[in-house]
N, C-alpha and C positions, 0 to 999 in steps of 0.2 A: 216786841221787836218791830222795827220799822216794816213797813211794806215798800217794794221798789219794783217798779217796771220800768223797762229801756225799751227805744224807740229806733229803728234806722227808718230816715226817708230820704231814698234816693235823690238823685238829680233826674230828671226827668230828662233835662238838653245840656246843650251847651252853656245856656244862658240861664236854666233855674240859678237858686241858692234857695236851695232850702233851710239853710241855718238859718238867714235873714228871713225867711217867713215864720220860721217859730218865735223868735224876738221879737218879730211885730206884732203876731199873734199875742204874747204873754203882755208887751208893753200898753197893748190895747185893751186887754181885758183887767191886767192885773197893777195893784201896786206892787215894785220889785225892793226887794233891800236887797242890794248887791251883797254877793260874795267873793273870795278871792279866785282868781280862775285856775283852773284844771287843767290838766291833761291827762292826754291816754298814749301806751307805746304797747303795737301790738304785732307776735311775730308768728307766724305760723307755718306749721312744717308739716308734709305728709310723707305715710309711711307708704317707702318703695314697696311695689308689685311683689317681688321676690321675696320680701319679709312677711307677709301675708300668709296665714292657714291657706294651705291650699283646700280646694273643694274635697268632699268623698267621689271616688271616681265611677261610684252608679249611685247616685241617690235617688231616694224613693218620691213613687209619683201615685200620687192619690188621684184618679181621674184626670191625668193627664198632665198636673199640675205638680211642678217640682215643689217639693217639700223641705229641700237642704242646701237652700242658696246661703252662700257663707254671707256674713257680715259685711258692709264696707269699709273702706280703707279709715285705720286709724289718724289723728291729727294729731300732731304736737303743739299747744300753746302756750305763748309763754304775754302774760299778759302787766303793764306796769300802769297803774293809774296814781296819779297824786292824790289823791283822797284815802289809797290806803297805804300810803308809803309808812314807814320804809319798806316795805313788802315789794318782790317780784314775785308772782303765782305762776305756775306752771303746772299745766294740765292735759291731760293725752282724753280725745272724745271718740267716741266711736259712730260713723252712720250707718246707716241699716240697708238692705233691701227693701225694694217696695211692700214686698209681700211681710214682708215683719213690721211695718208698722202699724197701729193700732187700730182696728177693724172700725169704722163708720167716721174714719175722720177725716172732714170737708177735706176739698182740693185747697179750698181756699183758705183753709186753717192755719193757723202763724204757730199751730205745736209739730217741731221736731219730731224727725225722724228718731233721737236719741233720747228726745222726752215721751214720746208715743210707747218708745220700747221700758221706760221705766228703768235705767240700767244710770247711775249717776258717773259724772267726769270722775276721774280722777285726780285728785287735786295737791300739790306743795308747795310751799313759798319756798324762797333762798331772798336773801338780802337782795334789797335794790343797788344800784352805783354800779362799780366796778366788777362787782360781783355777779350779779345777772349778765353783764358784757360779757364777763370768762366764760360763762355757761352759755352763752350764745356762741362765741365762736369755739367753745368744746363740741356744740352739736354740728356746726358746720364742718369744721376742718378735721374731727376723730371719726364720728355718726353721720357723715354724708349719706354711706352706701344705705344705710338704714333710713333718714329721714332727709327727705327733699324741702328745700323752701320754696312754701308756694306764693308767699305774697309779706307784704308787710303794713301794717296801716298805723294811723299816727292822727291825732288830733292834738293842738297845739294852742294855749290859752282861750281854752273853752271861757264859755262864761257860767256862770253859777249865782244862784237866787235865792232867797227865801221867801215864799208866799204864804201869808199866814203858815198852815199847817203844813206846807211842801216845802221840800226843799228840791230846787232843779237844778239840774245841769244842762247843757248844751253847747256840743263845738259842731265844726266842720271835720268830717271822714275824710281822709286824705290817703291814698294810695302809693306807696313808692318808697325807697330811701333819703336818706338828709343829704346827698348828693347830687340832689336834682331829681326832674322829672317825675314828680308828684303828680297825682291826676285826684281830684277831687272826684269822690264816690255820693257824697250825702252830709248828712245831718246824724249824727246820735243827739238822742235824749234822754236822760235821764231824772225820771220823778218819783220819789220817794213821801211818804206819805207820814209824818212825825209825831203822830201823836204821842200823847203821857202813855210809859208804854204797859202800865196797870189798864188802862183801858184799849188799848190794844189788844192785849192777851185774852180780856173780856169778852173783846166783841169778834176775834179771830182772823184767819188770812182773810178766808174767803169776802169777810166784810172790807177788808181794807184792801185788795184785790178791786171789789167795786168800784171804793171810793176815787182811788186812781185811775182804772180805768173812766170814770167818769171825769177826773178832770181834763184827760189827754182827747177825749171827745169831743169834749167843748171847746175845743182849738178848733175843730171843723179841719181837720190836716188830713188828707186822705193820701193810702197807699203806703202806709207804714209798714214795715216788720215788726213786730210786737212780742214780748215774750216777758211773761209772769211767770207762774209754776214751774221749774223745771226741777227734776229730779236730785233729791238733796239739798234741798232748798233750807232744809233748819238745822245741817252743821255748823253755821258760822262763817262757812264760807258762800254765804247764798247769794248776794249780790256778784261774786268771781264767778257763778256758774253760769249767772245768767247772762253776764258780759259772753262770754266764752259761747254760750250759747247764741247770743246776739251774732256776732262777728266772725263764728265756723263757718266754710264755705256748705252751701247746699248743692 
């Protein structure tokens, strides 16, 4: 199986582009054989206060220290990338409290709250087209009182490479409806790592986990969000988790 990790780098200002510096970066280092370009459509919904577990109404305190902080608020995602079309995936994440996630890991560590807890998305397709649109405004206009839309994001003729063993993606993160009023957010990237996948299997995640991370190093691109392993990562749908995990709000 391939190995893939995604990338957001913010804008910094007004005036970054961070898409334009991973392009210059790759064009400078790499030969590229162009690929067809990409997109991503992405819509996400949280679940209203009201719909929520409520707390236990005395939970227990070990040393002063509550022990039964509910969960955070679930998300609804519904995610459409060209690369796995015809597919629409739709997936519900959940975050955590501080205190549930995973004991000794950095402030500054790019694993989730929901990969920390080891608990994986939950994950379905429905057809892409017309079909995901009815399902989209089924959750608006029947499932309002239940799920809120919190944002929408959208990249729009990404570009796409192949370098030797990699194959990468990269667009601009765009913020907002096709309506107007788009607000550029950053850069996604995505690198996937191709080998024959007999030697893949050989030589395991965690080597090809390396290998990747080593090549997104060597761009010298600081201040990423980053995300490899996430929980459920060898159903088949590993690359959707990790988008979803990529692109939940924190």
């Amino acid at each position: 199986m391939p190995v893939t990790a995604l990338y957001f780098l913010p804008a910094s200002g007004p005036d970054s582009n961070p898409t334009q510096d991973i392009l210059a970066k790759l064009t400078s280092y790499y030969d590229l054989s162009p690929l067809p370009p990409w997109t991503l459509s992405h819509r996400i919904f949280r679940e209203t206060p009201f719909t929520q577990p409520s707390a236990q109404p005395f939970p227990s305190l070990t040393n002063g220290v509550d022990k039964a902080k509910p969960p955070g608020p679930r998300f609804l995602q519904i995610l459409s990338l060209s690369h796995h079309a015809p597919r629409t995936f739709v997936a519900i994440t959940t975050t955590h409290s501080a205190s549930q996630i995973k004991a000794a890991t950095p402030a500054s560590s790019n694993i989730s709250a929901e990969a920390a807890s080891g608990e994986p998305a939950t994950i379905i397709s429905i057809a892409a087209g017309p079909s995901s649109e009815e399902f989209i405004q089924l959750i608006i206009s029947k499932f309002g009182p239940l799920w809120q839309q919190r944002q929408i994001l959208s990249a729009g003729y990404g570009h796409a490479f192949e370098i030797g063993d990699f194959r990468v993606r990269v667009g601009e993160l765009r913020q907002g409806g096709s309506g107007g009023g788009q607000m550029g957010r950053g850069a996604v990237c995505e690198v996937t790592w191709i080998r024959e996948e007999a030697e893949q299997e050989q030589e395991g995640w965690e080597v090809g986990e390396a290998v990747v991370k080593g090549f997104w190093e060597g761009l010298a691109l600081r201040g990423a969000r980053e995300v490899y392993w996430v929980p459920g990562l060898g159903d088949g749908e590993g690359t959707i988790r990790q988008w979803c995990e990529l692109l939940r709000p924190r």
